[in-house]
C-alpha positions as CSV (number, residue, x, y, z in Angstrom):
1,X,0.0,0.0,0.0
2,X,1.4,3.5,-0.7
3,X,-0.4,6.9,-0.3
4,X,0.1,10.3,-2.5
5,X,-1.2,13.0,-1.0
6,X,-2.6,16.0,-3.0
7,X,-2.6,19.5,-1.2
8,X,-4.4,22.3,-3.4
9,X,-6.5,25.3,-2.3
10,X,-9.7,23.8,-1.7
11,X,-8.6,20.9,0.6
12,X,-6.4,17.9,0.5
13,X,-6.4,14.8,-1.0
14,X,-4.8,11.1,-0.3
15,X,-4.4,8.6,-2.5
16,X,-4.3,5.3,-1.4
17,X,-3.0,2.8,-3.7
18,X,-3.3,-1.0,-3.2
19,X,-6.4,-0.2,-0.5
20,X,-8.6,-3.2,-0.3
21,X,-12.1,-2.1,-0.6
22,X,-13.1,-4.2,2.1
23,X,-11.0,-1.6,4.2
24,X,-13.4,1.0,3.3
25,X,-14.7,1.4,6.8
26,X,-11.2,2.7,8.5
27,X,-11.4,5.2,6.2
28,X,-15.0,7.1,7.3
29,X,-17.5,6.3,10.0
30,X,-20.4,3.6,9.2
31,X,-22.5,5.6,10.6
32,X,-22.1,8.5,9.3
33,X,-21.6,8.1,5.6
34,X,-23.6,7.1,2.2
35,X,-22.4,4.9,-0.3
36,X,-23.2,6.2,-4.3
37,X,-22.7,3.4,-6.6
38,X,-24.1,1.8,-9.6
39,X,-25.6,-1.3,-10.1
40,X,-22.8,-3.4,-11.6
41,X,-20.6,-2.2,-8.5
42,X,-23.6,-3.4,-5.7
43,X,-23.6,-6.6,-8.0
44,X,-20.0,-7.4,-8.3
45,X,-18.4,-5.7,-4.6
46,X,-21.8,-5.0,-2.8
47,X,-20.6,-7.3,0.5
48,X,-17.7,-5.0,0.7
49,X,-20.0,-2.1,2.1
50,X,-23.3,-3.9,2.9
51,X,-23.3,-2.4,6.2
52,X,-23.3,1.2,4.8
53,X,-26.6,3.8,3.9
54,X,-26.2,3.0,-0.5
55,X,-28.0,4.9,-3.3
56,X,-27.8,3.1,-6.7
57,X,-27.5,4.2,-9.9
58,X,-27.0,3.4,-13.7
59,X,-23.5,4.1,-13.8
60,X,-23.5,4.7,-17.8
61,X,-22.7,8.1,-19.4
62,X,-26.2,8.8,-20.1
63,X,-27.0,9.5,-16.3
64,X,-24.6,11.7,-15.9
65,X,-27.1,14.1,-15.4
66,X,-28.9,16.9,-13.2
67,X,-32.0,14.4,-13.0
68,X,-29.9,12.1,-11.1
69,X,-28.4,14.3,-9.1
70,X,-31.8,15.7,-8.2
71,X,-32.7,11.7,-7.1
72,X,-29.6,11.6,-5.4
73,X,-30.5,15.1,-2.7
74,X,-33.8,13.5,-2.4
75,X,-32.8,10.0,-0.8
76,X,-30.0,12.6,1.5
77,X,-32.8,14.2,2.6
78,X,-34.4,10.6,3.1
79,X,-31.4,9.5,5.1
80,X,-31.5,12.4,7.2
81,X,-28.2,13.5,6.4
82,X,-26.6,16.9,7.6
83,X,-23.4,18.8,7.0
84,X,-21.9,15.9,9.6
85,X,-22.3,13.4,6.9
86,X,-20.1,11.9,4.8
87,X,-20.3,10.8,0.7
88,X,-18.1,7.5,-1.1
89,X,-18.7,7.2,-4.9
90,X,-17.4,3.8,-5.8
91,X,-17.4,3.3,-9.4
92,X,-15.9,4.4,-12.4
93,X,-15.6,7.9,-13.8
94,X,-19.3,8.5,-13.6
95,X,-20.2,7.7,-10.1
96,X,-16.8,9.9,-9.0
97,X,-18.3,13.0,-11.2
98,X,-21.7,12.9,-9.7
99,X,-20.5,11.9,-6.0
100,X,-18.1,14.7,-6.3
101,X,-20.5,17.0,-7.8
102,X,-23.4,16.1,-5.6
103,X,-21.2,16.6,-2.2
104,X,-19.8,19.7,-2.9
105,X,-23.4,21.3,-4.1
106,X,-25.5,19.5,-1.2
107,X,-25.9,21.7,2.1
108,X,-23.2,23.9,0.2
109,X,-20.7,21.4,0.6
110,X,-20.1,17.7,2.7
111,X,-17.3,15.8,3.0
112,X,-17.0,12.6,0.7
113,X,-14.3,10.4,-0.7
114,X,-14.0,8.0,-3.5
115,X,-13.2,4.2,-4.0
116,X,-12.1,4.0,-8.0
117,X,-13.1,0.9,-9.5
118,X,-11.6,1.2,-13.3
119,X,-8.8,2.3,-14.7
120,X,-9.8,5.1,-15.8
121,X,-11.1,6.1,-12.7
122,X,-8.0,5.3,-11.2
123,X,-5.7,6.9,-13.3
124,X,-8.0,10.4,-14.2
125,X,-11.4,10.8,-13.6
126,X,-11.6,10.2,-9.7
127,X,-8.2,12.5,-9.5
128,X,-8.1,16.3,-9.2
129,X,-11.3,17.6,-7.8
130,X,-12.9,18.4,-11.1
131,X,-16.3,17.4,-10.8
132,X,-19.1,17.4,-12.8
133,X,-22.1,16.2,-14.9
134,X,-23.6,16.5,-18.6
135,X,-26.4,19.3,-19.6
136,X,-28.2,19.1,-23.1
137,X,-25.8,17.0,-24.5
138,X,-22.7,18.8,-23.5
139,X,-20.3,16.9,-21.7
140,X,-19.3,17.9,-18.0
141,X,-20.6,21.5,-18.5
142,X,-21.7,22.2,-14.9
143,X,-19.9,21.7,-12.3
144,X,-17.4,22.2,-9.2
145,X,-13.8,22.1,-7.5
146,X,-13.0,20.6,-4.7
147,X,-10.8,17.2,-3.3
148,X,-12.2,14.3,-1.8
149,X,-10.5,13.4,1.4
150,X,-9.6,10.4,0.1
151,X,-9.4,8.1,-2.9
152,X,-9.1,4.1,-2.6
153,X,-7.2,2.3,-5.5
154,X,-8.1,-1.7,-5.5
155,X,-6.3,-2.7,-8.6
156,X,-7.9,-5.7,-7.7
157,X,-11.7,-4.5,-9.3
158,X,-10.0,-4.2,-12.7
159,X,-10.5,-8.3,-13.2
160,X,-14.2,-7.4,-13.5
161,X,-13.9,-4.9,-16.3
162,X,-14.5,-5.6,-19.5
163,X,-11.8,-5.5,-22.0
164,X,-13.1,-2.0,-23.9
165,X,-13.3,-0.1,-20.3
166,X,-10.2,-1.6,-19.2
167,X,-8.6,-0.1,-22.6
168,X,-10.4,3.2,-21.8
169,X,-8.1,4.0,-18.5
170,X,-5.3,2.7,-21.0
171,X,-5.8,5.7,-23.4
172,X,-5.4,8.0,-20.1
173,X,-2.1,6.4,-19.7
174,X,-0.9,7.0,-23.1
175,X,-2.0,10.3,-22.6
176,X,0.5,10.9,-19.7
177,X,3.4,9.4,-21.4
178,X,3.2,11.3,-24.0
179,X,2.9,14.5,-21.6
180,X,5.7,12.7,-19.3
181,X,8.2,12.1,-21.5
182,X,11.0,9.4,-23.0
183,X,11.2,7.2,-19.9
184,X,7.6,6.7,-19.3
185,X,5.9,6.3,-23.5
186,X,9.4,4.2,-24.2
187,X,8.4,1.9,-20.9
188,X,4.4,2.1,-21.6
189,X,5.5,1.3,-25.8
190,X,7.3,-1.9,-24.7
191,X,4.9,-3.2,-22.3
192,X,1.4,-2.1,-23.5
193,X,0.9,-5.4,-26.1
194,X,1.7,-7.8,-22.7
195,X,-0.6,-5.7,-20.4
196,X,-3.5,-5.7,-22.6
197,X,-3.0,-9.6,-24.3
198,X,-3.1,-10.8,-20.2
199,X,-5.5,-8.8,-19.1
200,X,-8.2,-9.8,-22.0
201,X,-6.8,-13.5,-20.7
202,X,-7.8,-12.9,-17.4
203,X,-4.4,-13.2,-16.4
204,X,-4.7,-9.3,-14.6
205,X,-2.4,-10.9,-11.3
206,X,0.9,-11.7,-13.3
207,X,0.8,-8.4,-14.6
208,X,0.2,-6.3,-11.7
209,X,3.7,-5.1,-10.7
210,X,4.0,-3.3,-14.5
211,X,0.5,-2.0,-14.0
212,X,0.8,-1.1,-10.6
213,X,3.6,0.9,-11.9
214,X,1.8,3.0,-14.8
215,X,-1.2,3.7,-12.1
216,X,1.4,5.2,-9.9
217,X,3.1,7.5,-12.2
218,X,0.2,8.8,-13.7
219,X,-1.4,9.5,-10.5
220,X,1.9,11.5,-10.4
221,X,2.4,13.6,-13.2
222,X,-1.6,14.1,-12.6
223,X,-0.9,15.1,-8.7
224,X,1.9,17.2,-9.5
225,X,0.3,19.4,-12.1
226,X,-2.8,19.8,-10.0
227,X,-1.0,20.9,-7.0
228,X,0.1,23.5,-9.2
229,X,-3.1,24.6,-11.0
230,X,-6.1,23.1,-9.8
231,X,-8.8,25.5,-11.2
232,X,-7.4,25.3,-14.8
233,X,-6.0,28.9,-14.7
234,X,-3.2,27.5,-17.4
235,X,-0.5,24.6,-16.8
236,X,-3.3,21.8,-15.7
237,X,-4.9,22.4,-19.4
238,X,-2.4,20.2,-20.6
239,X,-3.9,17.1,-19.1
240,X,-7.2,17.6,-21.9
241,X,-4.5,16.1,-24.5
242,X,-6.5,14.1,-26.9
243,X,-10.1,15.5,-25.2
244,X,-11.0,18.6,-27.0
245,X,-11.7,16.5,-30.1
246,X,-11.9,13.2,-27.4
247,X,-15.3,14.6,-25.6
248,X,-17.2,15.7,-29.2
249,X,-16.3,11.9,-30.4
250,X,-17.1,10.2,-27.3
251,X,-21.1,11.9,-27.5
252,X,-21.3,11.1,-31.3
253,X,-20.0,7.9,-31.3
254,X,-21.1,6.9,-28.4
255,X,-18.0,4.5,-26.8
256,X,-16.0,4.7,-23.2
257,X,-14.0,8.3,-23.0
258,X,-10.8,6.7,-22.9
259,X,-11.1,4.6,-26.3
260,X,-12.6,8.3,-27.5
261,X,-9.5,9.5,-26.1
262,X,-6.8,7.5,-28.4
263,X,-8.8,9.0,-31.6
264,X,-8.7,11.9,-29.7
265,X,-4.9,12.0,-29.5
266,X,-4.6,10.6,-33.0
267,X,-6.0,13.9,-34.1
268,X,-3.7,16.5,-31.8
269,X,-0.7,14.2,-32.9
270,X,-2.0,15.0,-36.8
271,X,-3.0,18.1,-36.1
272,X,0.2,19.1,-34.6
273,X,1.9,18.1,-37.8
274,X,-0.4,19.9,-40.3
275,X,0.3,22.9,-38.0
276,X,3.6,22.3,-38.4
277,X,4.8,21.8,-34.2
278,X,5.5,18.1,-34.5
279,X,7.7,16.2,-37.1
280,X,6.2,13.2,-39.6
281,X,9.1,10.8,-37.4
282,X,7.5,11.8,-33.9
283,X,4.2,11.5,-35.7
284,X,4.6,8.0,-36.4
285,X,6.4,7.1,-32.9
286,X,2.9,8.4,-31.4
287,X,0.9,6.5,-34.5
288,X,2.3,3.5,-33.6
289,X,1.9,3.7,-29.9
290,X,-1.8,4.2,-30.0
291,X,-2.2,1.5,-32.6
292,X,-0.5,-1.2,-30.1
293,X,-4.0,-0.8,-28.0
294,X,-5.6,-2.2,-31.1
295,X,-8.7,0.6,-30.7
296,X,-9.0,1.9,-33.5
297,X,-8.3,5.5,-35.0
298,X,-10.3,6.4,-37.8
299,X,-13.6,8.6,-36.7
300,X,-15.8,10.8,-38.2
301,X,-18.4,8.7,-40.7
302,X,-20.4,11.4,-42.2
303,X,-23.7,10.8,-39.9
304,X,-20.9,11.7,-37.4
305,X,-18.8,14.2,-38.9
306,X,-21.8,17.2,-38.0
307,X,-22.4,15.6,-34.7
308,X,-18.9,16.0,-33.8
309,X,-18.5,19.3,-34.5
310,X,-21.2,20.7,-33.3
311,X,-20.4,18.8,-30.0
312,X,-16.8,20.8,-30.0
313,X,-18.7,24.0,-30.7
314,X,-20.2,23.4,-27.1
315,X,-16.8,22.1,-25.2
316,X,-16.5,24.3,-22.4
317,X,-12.9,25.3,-23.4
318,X,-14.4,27.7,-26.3
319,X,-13.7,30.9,-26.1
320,X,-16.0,33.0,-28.7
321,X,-15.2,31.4,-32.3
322,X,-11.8,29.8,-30.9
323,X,-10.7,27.2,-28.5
324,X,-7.7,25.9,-26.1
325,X,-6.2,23.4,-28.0
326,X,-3.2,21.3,-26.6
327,X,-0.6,20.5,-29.7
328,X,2.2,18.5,-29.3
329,X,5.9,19.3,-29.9
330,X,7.8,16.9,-28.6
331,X,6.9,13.6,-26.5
332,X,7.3,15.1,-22.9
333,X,6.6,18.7,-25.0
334,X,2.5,19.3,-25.1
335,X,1.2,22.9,-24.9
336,X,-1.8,24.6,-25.0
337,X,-2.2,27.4,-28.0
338,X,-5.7,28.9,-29.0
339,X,-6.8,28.4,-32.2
340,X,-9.8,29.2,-34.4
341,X,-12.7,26.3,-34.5
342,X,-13.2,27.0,-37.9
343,X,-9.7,25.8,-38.6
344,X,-10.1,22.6,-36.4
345,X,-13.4,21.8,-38.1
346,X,-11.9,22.0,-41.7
347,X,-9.3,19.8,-39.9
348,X,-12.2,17.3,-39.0
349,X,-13.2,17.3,-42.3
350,X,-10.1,16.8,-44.0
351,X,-9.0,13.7,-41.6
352,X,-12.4,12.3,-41.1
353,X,-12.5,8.5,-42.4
354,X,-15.7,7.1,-43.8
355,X,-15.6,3.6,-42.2
């Protein structure tokens, strides 16, 4: 077990990596504290925390939504809760964004925590404070700042993934390499093929060491730039590599964030070239990275192509008729440079692939 602690303005944070869930209960009082989970978590872990208040929900990307939320204050009130109580989300990415969000909105702000459950989770979404849930479409367009206390890791939960969520926290971690540097995408390049062949053959134990290891050094690079910027002012926009164009695909499409998020990172990498910042060698180093995860790149079918764009129209980075977008130099060189939409959606057009 190690911890990483994350100290930023609004309150601190400790990650606890190789926590059993069944520890869950040193961490916050029985008594005191509501579970939020989704079905497939009470299903597959629900002894861990039978002995605790629970509100279940659909833990897909489509209830991600103030509707839910609303169910979830109504059942607090049910529950009797008060500024004394305390919230754990344990799930994936979208019971951590509306835990998160709920908590920090309900009596103007409770205590809660986090056990992560996927990779993703683990490695992004439950990290950093950012909560927040989906409005008209739009993807994470309200919501709040602020740190859970704490955040379990259980690397053991990732044998009950499937194999396209497991590969979603994977696109995270390419995500980090490529912001990290040599060391890190040269490591992650060499190993990726072995973690994902044993993992689809249930063989998760014999690799945990390696992924232990990647888990870790995202968390990281993630802690570190957060410590440093955790409202977005500037530096922590590099960590939306591969999700300006990530987000629109992942609504249109309709598949987990992080396989959204290799295509999205496909596109920077591409787009970086045609604007001249990366070279056609670096290009291909990337190219051939993201094609190891054996997701595939290609995006943008014409009963897409609109949906996409109109979805990056909305992101919440837009600023008037430009956007944030982070290019890539170097690997271990990303930064952020504004640029007009209209020249990322010709972009879109021009690199869309009718499958």
């Amino acid at each position: 077990m190690k911890i990483i602690t994350v100290t930023a303005k609004s309150g601190e944070s400790r990650l606890v990596i190789n926590e059993k869930l069944g520890n869950l209960h040193k961490y916050c009082n029985i008594d005191e504290t509501v579970i939020i989970t989704d079905n497939n978590i009470a299903r597959l872990y629900g002894n861990s925390f039978k002995n605790f208040k629970t509100i279940v929900i659909d833990g897909s990307e489509k209830s991600k939504n103030i509707e839910t939320v609303t169910d979830i204050y109504k059942k607090l009130l049910e529950f009797s809760c008060d500024r004394h109580s305390f919230i754990v989300g344990i799930g994936g990415g979208v019971v951590t964004d509306i835990t998160g969000f709920v908590a920090s909105t309900f009596l103007r702000g409770i205590r809660y925590g986090f056990a992560s459950t996927t990779l993703l989770a683990q490695v992004d979404a439950g990290i950093g404070g950012k909560n927040g849930v989906n409005f008209m479409g739009i993807k994470n367009i309200i919501g709040t700042f602020s740190q859970p206390d704490f955040i379990i890791l259980d690397i053991d939960t990732l044998k009950t993934l499937d194999s396209k969520e497991f590969l979603s926290g994977v696109g995270e971690i390419i995500k980090y390499s490529i912001i990290s540097g040599r060391d890190f995408f040269n490591l992650l390049a060499d190993n990726i093929c072995s973690i994902i062949s044993e993992f689809q053959k249930n063989l998760l134990p014999d690799t945990n060491d390696l992924l232990s290891y990647f888990i870790e050094e995202s968390i990281k690079i993630k802690a570190d730039i957060v410590e440093k910027d955790e409202k977005e002012a500037g530096l922590r926009k590099i960590l939306n590599l591969g999700h300006t164009l990530g987000h629109a695909i992942e609504i249109a499409e309709n598949i987990p964030h992080g396989v959204a998020i290799i295509k999205g990172i496909k596109f920077a990498t591409d787009l970086s070239t045609r604007e001249g910042f990366l070279d056609i060698e670096k290009n291909r180093e990337i190219t051939s990275l993201l094609k190891l995860t054996g997701a595939s790149l290609s995006f943008g079918k014409k009963t897409e192509r609109e949906k996409i764009k109109q979805a990056l129209f909305h992101d919440k980075k837009k600023k008037g008729d430009s956007i944030d977008f982070i290019f890539i130099k170097d690997i271990g060189d990303v930064f952020v440079s504004n640029i007009k939409l209209k020249i990322v959606a010709e972009a879109i057009d021009d690199m869309c692939i009718d499958r």
